[in-house]
N, C-alpha and C positions, 0 to 999 in steps of 0.2 A: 456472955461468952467473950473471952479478951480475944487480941487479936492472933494471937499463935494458933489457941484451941479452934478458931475460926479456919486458920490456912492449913490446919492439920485435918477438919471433917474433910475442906473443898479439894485434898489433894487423891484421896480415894475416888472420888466421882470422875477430875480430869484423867486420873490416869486410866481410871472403866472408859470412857469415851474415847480414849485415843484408840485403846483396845480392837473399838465397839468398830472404830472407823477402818483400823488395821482388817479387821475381819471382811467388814464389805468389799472393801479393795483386791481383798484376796480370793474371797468368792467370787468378784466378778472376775478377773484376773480368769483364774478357773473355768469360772462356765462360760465363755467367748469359745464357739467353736472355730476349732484350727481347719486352716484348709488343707486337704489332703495333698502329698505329697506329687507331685508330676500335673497337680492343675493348673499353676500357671504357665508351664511351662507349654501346656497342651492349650488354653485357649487362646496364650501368643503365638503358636504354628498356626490355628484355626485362622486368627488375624492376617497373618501374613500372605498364608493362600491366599485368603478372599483380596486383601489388597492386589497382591498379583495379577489373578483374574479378573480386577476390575482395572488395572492397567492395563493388561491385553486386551480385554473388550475395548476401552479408549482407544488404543492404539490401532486396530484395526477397522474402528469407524472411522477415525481421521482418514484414515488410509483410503477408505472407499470413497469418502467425499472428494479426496483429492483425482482420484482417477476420474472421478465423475466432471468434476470439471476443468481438466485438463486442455478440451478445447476454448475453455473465456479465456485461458491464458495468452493463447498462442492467437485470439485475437485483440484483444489488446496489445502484445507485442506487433503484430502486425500495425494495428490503428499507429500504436507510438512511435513504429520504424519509419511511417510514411513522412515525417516530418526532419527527421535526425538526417548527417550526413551519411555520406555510401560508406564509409568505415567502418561503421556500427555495426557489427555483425548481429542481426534477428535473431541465432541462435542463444548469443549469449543473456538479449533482452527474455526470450524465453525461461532460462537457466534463471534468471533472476523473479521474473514473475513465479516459477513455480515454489520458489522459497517463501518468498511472498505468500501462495495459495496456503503453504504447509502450514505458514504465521497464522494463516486466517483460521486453518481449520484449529488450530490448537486452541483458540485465543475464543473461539463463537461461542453467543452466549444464544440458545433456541428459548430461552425464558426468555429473552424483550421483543420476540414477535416479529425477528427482522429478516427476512429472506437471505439464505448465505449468499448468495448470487452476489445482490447486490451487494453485503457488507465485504465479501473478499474481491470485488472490483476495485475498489480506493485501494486494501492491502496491496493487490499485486500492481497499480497501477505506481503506488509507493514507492514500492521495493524496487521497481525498472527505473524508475527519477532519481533511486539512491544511487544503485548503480549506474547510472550514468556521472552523479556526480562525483564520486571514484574517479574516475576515467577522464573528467575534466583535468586539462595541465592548467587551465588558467585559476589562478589564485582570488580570492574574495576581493581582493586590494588591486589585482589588474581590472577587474571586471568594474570595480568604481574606477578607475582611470580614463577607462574606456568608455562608460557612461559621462564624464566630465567633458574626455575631449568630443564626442560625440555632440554635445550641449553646447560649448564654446562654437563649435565649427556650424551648427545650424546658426545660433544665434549672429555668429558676424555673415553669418551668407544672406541671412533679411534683412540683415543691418547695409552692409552695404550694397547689397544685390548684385554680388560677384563670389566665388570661391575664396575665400581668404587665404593669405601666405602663412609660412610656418612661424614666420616672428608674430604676425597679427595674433594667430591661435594661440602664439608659447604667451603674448603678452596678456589675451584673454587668462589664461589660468597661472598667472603669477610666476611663468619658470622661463629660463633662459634659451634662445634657440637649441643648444647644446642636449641641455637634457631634454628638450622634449623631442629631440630626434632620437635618444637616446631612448624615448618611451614608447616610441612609434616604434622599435625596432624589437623592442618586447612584444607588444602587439600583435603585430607580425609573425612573430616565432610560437607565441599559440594560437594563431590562426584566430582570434578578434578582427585583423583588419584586412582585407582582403589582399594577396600579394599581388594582383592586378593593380591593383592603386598605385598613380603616379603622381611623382611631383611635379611642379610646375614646369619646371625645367627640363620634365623629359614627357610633357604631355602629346610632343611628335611624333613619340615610340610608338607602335602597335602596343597593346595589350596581351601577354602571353595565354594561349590558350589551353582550356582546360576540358576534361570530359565531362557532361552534361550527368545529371542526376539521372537515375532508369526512370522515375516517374513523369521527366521531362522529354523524356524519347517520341519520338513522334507512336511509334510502334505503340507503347506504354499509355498514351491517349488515348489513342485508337480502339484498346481494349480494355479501357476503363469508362468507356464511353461506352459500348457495345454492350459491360454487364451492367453498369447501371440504366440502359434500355432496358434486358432482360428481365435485373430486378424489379423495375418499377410495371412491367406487364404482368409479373409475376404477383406485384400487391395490386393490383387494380381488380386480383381476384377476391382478393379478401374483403369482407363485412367493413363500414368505416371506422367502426370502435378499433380493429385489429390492425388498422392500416394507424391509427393516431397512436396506436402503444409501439408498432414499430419503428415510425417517423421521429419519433420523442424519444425516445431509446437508443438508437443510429444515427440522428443527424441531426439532434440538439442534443447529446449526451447526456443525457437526463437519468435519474435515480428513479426503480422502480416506485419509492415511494412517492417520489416526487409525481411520477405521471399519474398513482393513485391517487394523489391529493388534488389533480387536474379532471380527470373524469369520476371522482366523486365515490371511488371504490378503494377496497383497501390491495395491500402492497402483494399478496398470494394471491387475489383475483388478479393484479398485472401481470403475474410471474405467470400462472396458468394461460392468459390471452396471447402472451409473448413467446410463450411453449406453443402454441396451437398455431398460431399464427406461420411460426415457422415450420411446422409439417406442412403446412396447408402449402407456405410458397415451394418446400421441398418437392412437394408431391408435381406441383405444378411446373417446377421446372427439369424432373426427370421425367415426364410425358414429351417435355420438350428436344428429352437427348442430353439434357447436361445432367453430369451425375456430381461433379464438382466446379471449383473456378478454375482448375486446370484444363478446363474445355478450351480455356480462352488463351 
């Protein structure tokens, strides 16, 4: 056979299989059942309900964590207030913790096994250090200034074992009398150096007087002295396992898991001893007549 008669058998067979191919295509084409008309439409509603409803379930468990612990807030605002100056309004350190609490509760993960307590303590204790640092007027670059002359002024005070002048200090940090009165006066105006501070030249003045901290009040001693009587009669009832989760907890600030990994239990057996522990001195200091710290 030459080669024409050859490309003229093999032209019937390709064009049977292109056929052969057209046909499967189109059968299957065909038999692919269609989905009926309003089904997707109906199991994207289905979807979106159920998202919904598991957003409102979220949102309302957050919600009840947050009620729930409502009071760690407002003691930690309290612990943080006792340090900060009388300006600081408690209320507002509160307002900041509980954005803090709402951070925690959105943000907790109950899979890694970690007591919320403990993990939205660092959140809300966070959130109050942010806001405070808002509210600082002094600048990252005053506060190293301040840390510089601070350094200078100790070092020439060993040095020569006298208070040093303003040229000594300005010469300590390389600037000119000029500006570093100039720096001191910065200082001053956000409240780094104390306005009682006098210069040599007027160290005959009295010091101007200022009102005492409430914590410094004699009154404020008095009865802070008296509840921590109370409190501590009040754990001297407790077992000593319950007495070491509350002393580690209160007065070394300690992470629940941390104090688990001291007594050799894990971090829900501290949370429950710490729970009990406190009904227990509860109990025991409303036999006594105190129903709160406003007794005092």
């Amino acid at each position: 056979m030459n080669y024409n008669n050859a490309a003229a058998a093999r032209a019937p067979i390709a064009a049977s299989s292109a056929k052969s191919v057209s046909a499967v295509v189109a059968s299957s084409k065909q038999s692919t059942p269609r989905k009926p008309a309003g089904m997707t439409t109906s199991v994207h509603s289905r979807g979106t309900v159920k998202g919904h409803l598991q957003a409102a379930s979220g949102l309302a468990k957050r919600d009840r964590i947050v009620m729930e612990h409502l009071p760690l807030v407002k003691a930690i605002a309290v612990r943080v207030h006792a340090n900060l100056p009388v300006h600081v309004d408690l209320d507002d350190l509160i307002h900041a913790g509980v954005l803090g609490l709402f951070d925690a509760a959105g943000k907790y993960d109950a899979g890694k096994h970690v007591v919320f307590s403990s993990y939205a303590k660092h959140r809300i204790k966070g959130a109050m250090l942010d806001s405070l640092r808002q509210l600082d007027w002094a600048s990252r670059d005053m506060r190293r200034r301040h840390k510089q002359v601070e350094a200078a002024t100790t070092d020439l005070s060993a040095a020569l074992r006298r208070a040093p002048t303003e040229a000594e200090v300005a010469e300590k940090l390389g600037i000119d009398v000029e500006r570093f009165r100039t720096m001191m006066i910065d200082l001053r105006n956000v409240g780094l150096i104390s306005a009682s501070s006098r210069a040599n030249n007027g160290e005959d003045l009295p010091a101007p007087d200022f009102p005492a901290k409430p914590d410094t009040q004699p009154d404020s001693i008095c009865v802070g002295k008296e509840l921590r009587s109370v409190l501590g009669a009040a754990m001297k009832t407790l077992p000593e396992r319950y007495q070491n989760v509350v002393a580690l907890y209160y007065t070394n600030d300690m992470t629940m898991k941390e104090i688990g990994g001291i007594l050799g239990v894990n971090e829900s057996r501290v949370s429950q001893i710490h729970k009990l522990a406190l009904e227990k001195m509860g109990a025991v200091l409303q036999d006594s007549g105190i129903d709160s710290s406003r007794a005092f």
